[in-house]
C-alpha positions in Angstrom: 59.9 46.2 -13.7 62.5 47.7 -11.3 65.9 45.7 -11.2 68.8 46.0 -9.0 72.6 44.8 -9.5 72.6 44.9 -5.5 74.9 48.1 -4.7 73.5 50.8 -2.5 73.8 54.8 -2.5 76.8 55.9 -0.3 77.1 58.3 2.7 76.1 62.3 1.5 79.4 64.2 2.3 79.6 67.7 3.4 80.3 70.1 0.9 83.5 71.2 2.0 86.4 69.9 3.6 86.0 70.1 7.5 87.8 69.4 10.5 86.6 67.3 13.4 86.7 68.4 16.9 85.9 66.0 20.4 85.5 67.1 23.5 87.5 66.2 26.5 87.7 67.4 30.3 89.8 68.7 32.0 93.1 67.8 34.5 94.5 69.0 37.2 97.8 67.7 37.0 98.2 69.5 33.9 98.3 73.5 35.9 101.8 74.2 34.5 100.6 74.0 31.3 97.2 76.5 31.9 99.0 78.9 30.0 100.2 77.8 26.8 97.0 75.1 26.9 94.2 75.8 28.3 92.1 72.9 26.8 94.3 70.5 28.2 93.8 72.0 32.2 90.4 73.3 32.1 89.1 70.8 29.3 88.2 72.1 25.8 88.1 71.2 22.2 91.2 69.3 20.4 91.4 68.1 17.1 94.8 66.8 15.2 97.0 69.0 13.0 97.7 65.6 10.4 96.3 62.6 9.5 97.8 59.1 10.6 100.0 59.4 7.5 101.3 62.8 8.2 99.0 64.8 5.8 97.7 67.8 7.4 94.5 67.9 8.2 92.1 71.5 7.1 92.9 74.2 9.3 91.6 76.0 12.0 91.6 79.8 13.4 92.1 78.6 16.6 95.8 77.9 18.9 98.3 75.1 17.5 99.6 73.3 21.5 102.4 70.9 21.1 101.0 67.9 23.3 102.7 64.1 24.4 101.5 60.8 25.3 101.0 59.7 28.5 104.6 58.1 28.4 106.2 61.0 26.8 107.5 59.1 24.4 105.7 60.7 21.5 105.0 64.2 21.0 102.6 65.5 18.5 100.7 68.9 17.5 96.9 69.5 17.8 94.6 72.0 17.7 93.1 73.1 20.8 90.6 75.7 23.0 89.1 75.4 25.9 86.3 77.6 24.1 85.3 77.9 20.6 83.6 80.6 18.7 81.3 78.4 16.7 78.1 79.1 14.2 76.2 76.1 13.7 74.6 75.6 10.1 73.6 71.8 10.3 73.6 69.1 12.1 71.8 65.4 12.7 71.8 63.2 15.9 70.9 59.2 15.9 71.4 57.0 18.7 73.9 54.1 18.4 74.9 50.5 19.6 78.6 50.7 19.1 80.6 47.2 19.7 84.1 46.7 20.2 86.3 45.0 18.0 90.1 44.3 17.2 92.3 44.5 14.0 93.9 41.6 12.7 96.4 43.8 12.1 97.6 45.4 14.9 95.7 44.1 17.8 94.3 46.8 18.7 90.5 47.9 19.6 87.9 50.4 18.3 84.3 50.7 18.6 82.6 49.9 15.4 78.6 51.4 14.9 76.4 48.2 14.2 73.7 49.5 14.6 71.3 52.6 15.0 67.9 54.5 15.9 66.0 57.4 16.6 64.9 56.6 19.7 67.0 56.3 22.8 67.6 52.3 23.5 69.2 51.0 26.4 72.9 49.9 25.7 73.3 52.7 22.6 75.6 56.2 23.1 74.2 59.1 21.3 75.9 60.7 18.2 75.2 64.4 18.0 77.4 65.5 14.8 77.3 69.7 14.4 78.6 71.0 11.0 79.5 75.0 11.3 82.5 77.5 11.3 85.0 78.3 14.0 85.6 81.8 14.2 88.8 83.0 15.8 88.5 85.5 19.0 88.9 88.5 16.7 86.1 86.9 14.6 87.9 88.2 11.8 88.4 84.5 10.1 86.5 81.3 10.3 87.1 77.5 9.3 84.8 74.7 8.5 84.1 72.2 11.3 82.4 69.4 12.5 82.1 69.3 16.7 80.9 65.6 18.2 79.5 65.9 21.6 79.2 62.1 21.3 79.5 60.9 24.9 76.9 60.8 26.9 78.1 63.4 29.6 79.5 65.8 26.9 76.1 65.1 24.4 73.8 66.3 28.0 75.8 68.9 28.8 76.2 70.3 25.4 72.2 70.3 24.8 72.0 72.0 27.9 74.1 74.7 26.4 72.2 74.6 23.4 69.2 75.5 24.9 70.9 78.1 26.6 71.6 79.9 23.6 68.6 78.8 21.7 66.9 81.5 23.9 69.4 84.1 23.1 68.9 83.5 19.7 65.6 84.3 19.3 66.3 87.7 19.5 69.0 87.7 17.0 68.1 90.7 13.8 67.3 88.8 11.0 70.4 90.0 9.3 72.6 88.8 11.7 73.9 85.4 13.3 75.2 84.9 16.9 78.3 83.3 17.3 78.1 80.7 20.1 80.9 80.3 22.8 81.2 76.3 24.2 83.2 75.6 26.8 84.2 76.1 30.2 86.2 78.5 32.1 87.0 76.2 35.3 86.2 77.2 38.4 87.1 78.6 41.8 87.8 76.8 45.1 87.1 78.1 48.5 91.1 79.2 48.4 90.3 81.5 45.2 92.5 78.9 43.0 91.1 78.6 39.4 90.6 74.8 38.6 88.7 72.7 36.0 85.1 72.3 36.4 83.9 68.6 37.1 80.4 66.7 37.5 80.2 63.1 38.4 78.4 61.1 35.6 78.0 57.7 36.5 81.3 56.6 38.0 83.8 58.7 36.6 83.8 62.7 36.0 83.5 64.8 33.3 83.8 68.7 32.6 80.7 70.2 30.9 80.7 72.1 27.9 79.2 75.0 29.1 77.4 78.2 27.2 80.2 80.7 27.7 80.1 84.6 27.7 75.9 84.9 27.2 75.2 88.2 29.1 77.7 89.6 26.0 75.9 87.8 22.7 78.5 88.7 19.5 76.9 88.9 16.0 78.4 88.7 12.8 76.5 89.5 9.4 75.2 86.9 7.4 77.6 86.6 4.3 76.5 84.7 1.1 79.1 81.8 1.7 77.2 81.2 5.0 73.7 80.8 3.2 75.2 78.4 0.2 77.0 76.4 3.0 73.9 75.9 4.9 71.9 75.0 1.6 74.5 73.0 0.5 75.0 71.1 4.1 70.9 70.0 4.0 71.9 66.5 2.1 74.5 65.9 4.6 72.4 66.6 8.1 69.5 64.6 5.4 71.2 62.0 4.6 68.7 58.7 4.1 71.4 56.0 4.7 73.3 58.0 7.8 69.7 58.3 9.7 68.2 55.2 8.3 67.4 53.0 11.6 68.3 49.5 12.1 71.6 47.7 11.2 74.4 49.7 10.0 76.5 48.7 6.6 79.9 48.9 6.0 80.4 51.4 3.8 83.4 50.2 1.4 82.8 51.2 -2.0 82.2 55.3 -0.7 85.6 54.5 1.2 87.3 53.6 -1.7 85.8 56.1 -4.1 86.7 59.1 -1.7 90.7 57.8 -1.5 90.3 57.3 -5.3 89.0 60.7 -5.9 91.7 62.3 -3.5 94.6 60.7 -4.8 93.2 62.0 -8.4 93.4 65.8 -6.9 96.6 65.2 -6.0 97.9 63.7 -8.7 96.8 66.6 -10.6 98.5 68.8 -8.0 94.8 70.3 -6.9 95.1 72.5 -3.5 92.7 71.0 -0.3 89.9 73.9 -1.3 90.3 73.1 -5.2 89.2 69.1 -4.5 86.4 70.3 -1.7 84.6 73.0 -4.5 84.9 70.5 -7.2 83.2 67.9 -4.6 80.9 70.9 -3.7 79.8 71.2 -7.1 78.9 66.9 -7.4 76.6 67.9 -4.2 79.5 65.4 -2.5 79.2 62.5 -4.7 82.7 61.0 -5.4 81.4 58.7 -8.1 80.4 61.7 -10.3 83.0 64.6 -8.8 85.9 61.7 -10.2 84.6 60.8 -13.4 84.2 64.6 -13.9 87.3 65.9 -12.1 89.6 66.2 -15.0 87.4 67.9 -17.9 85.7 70.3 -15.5 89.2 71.4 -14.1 90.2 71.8 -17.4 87.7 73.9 -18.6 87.8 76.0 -15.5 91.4 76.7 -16.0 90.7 77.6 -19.4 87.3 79.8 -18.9 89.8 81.7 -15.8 92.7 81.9 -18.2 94.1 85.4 -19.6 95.4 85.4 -22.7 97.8 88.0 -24.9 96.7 88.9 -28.5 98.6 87.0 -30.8 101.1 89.5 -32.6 100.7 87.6 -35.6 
């Protein structure tokens, strides 16, 4: 006889701690500030440097641009490239009816999933999610990330790109793994002025991400923290619950669990990559990582440890 007591299995996390990068396009009011911020002329890549609460967020290998509302009344730090060196090692794609609604709190509104499915449906956005590493220019570091081409005119111009270097790839050594430029580089007008690239979609305009620098492909060698982090990501871009179709649940008691586990790490004074291997090593399950979290870090400490020989 199989009982239940009515709770459900939460999201799969990733394995590691990632940032989040969106998409936006490009302005051209914004010229004076090409320079220093290219992202924010020619449209690129931006993701904060904290959290609402002023934690900082994991890092990237890629420019810091100091950045203001548009009333210039607050002034805040984010992350930002108008194109990024990325390697993708999962990702997962559902279609979604997103509704808008208002907290009680502060008035104001977000779009909230209640729904999903595989198949396109009239009225749902798609939600292309991309886990991989951003490499800087020098490709001599790299940083987990998640990218979300998640608009419709970013999600069709980033599958464009894909299959741009989908066909590059195929010729990639088997030891090897091409690093993949998106982006965009703007454009030139009749008068030779550089300016961001724009396509009308529907009845506003958007810059494409674009597949940057293909006639020079760059490879990098395949390192064994590439292959655990693509066998460790499968569960995540798997994930039963995220692609199940239908209604989507709130997802409360993982939400609680994950700010229960991460206030435990800190408590015990655990550095960002100490709490995302110990997660790493639950296969991202809070519920186990916290009711293991203070034996296993224990032990570890102790198996690491070096010891002097007792004189005595």
């Amino acid at each position: 006889m199989k009982l239940s007591d009515g709770t459900t299995s939460g999201y799969a996390e990733l394995p590691i701690l990632a940032a989040h990068l969106y998409w936006t396009r490009g302005d051209v009011r914004l010229a004076s500030a090409a320079k220093d911020d290219p992202a924010a002329f020619f449209g690129g890549w931006s993701c904060s440097v904290t959290d609402r609460e002023g934690n900082a967020k994991p890092g990237l290998p890629i420019p810091v641009v100091q950045r203001s509302s548009a009333d210039g009344k607050v002034a805040f730090k984010k992350y930002a490239t108008n194109v990024l060196y990325f390697i993708p090692l999962a990702h997962r794609f559902r279609y979604e009816l997103r509704n808008k609604f208002k907290d009680p709190n502060t008035g104001a509104e977000y779009d909230k999933v209640v729904a999903s499915s595989k198949k396109k449906i009239p009225g749902y956005a798609p939600n292309r999610q991309v886990f991989g590493l951003v490499l800087d220019r020098e490709l001599k570091s790299y940083s987990p990330a998640v990218i979300h081409p998640n608009k419709w005119s970013s999600f069709i111009s980033f599958e464009k790109a894909g299959q741009t270097w989908n066909k590059i790839d195929k010729s990639t050594p088997d030891d090897d793994i091409l690093v993949r430029r998106y982006g965009t580089v703007g454009e030139k007008n009749a008068e030779g002025t550089l300016l961001p690239r724009f396509e009308i979609f529907g009845e506003s305009r958007s810059t494409p991400i674009e597949a940057i620098g293909t006639e020079k492909p760059i490879y990098i060698k395949v390192a064994d923290e590439i292959k655990k982090l693509i066998a460790d990501s499968r569960s995540w871009a798997e994930c039963p619950r995220w692609n199940a179709e239908g209604r989507v649940e709130e997802d409360a008691p993982q939400t609680v669990l994950q700010k229960e586990y991460y206030a435990k790490c800190a408590e015990m004074n655990l550095t960002d990559q100490d709490a995302a291997d110990h997660l790493a090593a639950f296969k991202g399950d809070y519920e186990q990582a916290l009711a293991g979290l203070t034996g296993d870090i224990i032990n570890a400490a102790l198996e690491s440890a070096e010891f002097e020989e007792s004189p005595f």
